[in-house]
C-alpha positions in Angstrom: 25.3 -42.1 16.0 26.0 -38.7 17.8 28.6 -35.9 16.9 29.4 -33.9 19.5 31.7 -31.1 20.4 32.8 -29.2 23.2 35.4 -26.5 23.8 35.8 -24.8 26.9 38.4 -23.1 28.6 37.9 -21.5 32.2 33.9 -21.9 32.1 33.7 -20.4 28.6 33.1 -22.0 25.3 30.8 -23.6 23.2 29.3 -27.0 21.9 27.5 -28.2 18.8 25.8 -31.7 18.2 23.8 -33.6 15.8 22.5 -37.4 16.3 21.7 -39.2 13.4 19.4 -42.7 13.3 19.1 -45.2 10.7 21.3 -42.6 8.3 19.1 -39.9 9.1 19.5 -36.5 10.8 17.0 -37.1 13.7 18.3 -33.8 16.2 20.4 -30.5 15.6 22.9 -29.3 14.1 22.6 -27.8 17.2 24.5 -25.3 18.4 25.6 -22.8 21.6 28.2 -20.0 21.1 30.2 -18.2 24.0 28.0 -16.1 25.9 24.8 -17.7 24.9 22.7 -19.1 27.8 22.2 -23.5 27.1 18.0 -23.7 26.2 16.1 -24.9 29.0 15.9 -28.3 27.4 20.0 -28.7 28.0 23.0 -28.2 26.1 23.5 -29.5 22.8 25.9 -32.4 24.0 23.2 -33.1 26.4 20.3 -33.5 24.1 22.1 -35.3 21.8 23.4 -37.8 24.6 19.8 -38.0 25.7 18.7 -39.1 22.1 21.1 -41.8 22.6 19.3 -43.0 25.6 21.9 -41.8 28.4 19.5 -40.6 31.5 21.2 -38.3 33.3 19.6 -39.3 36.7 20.8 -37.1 39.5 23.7 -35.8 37.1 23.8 -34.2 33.9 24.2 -36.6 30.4 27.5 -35.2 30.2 29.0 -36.8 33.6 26.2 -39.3 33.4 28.2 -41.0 30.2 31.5 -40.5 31.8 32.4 -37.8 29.2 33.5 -35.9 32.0 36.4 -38.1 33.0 38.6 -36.9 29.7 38.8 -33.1 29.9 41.6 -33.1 27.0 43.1 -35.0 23.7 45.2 -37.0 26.0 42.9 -38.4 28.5 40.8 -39.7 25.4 44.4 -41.5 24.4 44.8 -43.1 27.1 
């Protein structure tokens, strides 16, 4: 199981995520604040999706899961 967060508006924002296996805290909390440059291993919503197995092929994990598709609230509603 995976949290993950991420706020952005125009380009700037930040992201946090934590994965969790078998009730344990396997990665994070992890954590990038505005104006801090993502590690060279990826952003924390991309390491966590890669803990879950999501290859993020020619992509990142982000649009490789389809995350992409629901910029706000509402697209997740509907």
């Amino acid at each position: 199981m995976a949290y993950v967060e991420a706020e952005y508006f125009g380009g700037v924002g930040e992201e946090n995520a934590a994965v969790w296996r078998d009730g344990e805290l396997v990665r994070g909390p992890l954590h990038l604040v505005e104006g801090e440059l993502a590690p060279t291993e990826g952003s924390p919503v991309c390491q966590a999706l890669r803990a879950l197995g999501v290859s993020a092929g020619e992509d990142d994990e982000f649009t490789a899961a389809g995350i992409d598709a629901h910029r706000n609230n509402d697209g997740w509603l509907s």
